[in-house]
C-alpha positions, -999 to +999 in steps of 0.1 A: +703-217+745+691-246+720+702-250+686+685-262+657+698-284+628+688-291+593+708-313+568+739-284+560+733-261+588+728-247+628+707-221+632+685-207+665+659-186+645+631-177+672+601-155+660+575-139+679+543-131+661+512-116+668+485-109+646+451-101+657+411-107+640+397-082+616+378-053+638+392-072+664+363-089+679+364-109+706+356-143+689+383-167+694+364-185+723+350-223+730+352-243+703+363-216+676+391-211+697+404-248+699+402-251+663+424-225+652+448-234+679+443-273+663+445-257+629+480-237+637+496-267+650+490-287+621+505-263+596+533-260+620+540-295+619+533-297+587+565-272+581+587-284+603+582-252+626+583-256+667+560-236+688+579-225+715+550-209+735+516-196+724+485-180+737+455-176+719+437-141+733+396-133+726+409-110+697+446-118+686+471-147+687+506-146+701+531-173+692+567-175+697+580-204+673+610-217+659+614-219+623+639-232+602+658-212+575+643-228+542+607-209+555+607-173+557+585-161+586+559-142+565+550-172+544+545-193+577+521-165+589+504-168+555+495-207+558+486-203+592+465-172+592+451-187+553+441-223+560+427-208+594+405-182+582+389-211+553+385-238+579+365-218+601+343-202+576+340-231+560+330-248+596+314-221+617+284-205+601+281-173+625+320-169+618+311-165+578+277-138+585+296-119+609+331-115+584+320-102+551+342-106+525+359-142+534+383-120+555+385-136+593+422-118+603+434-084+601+457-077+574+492-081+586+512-096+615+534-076+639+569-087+650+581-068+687+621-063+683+626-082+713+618-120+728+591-130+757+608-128+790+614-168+803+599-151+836+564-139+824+533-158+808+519-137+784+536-116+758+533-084+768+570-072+779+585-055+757+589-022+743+596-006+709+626+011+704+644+032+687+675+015+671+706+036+668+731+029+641+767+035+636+776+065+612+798+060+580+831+071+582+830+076+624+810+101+627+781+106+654+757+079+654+724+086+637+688+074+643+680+042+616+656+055+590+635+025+594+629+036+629+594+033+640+575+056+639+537+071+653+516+049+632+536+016+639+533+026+678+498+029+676+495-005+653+514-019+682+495-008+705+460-018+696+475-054+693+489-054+724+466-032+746 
């Protein structure tokens, strides 16, 4: 395992991210593909964020990156999946006539509760669970109440499947 440092700290902060295109159609191929991948790795350098591994599927984007504690993850997500979507509008015509309402990503990102396995290629290894927490006062153990439920399986699932 690698640490990180900054100027007052030591941290190992590893994120993996998915997020897919709106109505997920399969577009991200040829060129269009290699400029968002071009595009992501500029505002990753730009922030001081490593990607660790990455794959960039017909429909979504997998990245498993390193980013330091000044950035929160979601605002990372938001330069990435922002500067992305203007550049290729802005660049690819058919991109602009085909996504209606300068939209080119789905709403969101989704975070799996574990990391990629070293062993496999492609991110798709891991399952959701449901977290148990301890009980106040020892007591039995109770199911979290952020556990995830039907809707987030199925969210999951049509980015993964």
């Amino acid at each position: 395992m690698q640490y990180d440092t900054g100027k007052h700290c030591v941290f190992y902060h590893r994120h993996h991210i998915v997020w897919p295109t709106k109505y997920r159609y399969k577009v991200l191929r040829g060129a269009l593909r290699l400029r968002v991948r071009g595009i992501c790795r500029q505002v990753c350098a730009e922030n001081g964020v490593a990607i660790l591994r990455g794959v960039l599927s017909s429909d979504h984007v997998h990245m498993f990156v390193s980013v330091p504690p000044k950035l929160a993850i979601s605002d990372q997500v938001r330069k990435m999946k922002g500067r992305s979507s203007y550049r290729v509008q802005r660049e690819f015509p058919a991109i602009r006539r085909r996504y209606w309402g300068c939209r080119f990503w789905a709403a969101g990102i989704f975070q799996p509760p574990t990391a990629p396995s070293p062993k496999t290629s492609y991110f798709s290894t891991w399952k959701i669970t449901l977290p148990i927490l301890p009980a106040p006062g020892g007591s039995r153990s109770v199911a979290a109440p952020f556990a995830p439920d039907q809707r987030l399986r199925r969210f999951a699932c049509g980015l993964i499947c």
